[in-house]
N, C-alpha and C positions, 0 to 999 in steps of 0.2 A: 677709741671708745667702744664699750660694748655692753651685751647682761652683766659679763664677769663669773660667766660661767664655763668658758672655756678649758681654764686652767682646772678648776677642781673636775670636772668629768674625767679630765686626760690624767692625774693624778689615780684616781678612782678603778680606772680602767685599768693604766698601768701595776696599781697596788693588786686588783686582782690577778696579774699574770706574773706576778712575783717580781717585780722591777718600782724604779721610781722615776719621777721628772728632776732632769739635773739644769740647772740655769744660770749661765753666764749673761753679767749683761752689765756694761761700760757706759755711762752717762755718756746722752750724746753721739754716741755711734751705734748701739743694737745690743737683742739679745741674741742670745744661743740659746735653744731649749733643746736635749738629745736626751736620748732613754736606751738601755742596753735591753735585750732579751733574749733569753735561750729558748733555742730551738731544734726541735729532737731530727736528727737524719730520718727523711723518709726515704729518700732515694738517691743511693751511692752515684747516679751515674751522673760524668760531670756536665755542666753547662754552658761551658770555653769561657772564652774572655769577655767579661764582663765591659771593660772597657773599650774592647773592639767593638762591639754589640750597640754598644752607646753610641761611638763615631758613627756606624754604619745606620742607624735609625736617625740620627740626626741628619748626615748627606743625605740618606733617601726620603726622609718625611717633605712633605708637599705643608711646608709654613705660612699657614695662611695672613698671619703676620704681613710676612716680607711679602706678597705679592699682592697685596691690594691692596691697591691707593684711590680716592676719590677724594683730588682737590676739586676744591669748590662746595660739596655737599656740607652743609650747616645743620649740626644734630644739638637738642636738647637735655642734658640732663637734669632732672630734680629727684634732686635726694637731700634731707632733713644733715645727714653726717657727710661732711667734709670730708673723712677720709673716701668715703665710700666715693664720692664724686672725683676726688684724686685718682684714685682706683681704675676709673671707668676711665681717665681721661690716659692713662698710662698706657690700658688694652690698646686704646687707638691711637697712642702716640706718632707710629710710623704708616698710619695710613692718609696724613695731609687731612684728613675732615676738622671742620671747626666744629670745638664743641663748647658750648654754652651753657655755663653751670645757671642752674637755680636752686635757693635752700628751700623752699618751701612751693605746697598750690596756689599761695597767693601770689606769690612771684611767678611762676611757669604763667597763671592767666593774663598776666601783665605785661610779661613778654611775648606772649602767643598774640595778644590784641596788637601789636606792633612792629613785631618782625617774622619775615620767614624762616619757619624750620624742616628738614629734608624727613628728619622724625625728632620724635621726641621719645623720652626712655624716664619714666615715672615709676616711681619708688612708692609701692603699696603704703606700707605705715609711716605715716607722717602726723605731726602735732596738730592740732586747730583744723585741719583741713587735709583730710586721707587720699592718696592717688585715685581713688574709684572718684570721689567727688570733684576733683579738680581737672580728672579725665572728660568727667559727663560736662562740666562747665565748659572747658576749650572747645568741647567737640559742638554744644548748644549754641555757639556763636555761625552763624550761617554761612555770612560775611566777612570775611577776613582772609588776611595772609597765610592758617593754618587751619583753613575751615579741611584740606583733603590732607592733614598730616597723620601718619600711621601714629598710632601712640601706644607703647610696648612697656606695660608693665613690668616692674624689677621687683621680686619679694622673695622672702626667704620661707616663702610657706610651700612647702613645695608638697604637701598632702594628694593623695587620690583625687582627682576630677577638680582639682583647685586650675589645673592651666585651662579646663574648661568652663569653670565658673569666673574665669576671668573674662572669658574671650565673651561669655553671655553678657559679660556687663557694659561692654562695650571697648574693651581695648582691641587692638591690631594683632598682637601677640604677646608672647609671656615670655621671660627671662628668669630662671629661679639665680638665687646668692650660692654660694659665693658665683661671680660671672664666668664661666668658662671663654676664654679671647675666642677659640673655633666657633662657640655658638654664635654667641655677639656678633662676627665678622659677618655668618651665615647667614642670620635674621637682616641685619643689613644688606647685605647683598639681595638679598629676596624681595624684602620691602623694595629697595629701590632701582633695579633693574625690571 
């Protein structure tokens, strides 16, 4: 789920560089979206093997993925969309952490009053009760299992001096959408070492 604004901007864009979106897609299994475009030679001279180039940055890239693991560390997500929280739980599939969905801030304060969490990762726009409001409520509880829990906002606002009108509000740190898996790992790593 989404605005549903995806596809006509990509279309838009495409239509002004003289191309279109082409869309395969089989109930049930996925789509294909691919788009051709021409592109004028700037510079004759060649760039070798494209596929060598690729093996060799994959062996040499340093995969933050594959090399951190923290069993035991129990992380929070609340996010309003299911996929989004599928999403986040994917990033961290091979790092061993639990992670513990919630749909809403009424749910993250219910779980924060009763269990411990290593962080938690709060999702700005949400219905009835927004990430800033649900952040200030966990963090006002004194007493409790997540009174010293880092709390790292997730939003897709990613504006000028927004990660810093975050962090006045009182979050741990900021995350912008879509998640990049290196930053996520990073922020983790930092909070919790």
């Amino acid at each position: 789920e989404g605005t549903g604004l995806g596809i006509p901007i990509a279309k838009q864009l495409l239509a002004l560089m003289d191309s279109e979106l082409k869309v395969e897609s089989e109930y049930g299994k996925g789509s294909l979206f691919s788009f051709d475009l021409r592109q004028k030679i700037v510079d004759a001279t060649q760039i070798g093997n494209y596929e060598d180039r690729i093996k060799g940055f994959v062996k040499n890239s340093d995969l933050p993925v594959e090399t951190f693991v923290s069993p035991g560390t129990r992380v929070l997500v609340v996010d309003d969309n299911g996929m989004n929280r599928k999403v986040f739980k994917a990033l961290l599939k091979r790092t061993q952490i639990e992670i513990v969905e919630a749909e809403s801030g009424f749910r993250a304060i219910e779980l924060t009053g009763s269990q411990s969490f290593d962080m938690i990762f709060m999702d700005h726009m949400m219905p009835e009760m927004d990430g800033v409001e649900a952040m200030k409520r966990i963090k006002s509880v004194k007493e409790g299992p997540c009174v010293n829990t880092p709390i790292i906002v997730l939003t897709a606002n990613a504006i000028e001096g927004a990660a810093e009108q975050y962090l006045e509000d009182g979050f741990d740190g900021y995350l912008s959408k879509p998640i990049a898996s290196d930053e996520l790992l990073e922020i983790i790593k930092l909070k919790l070492l």
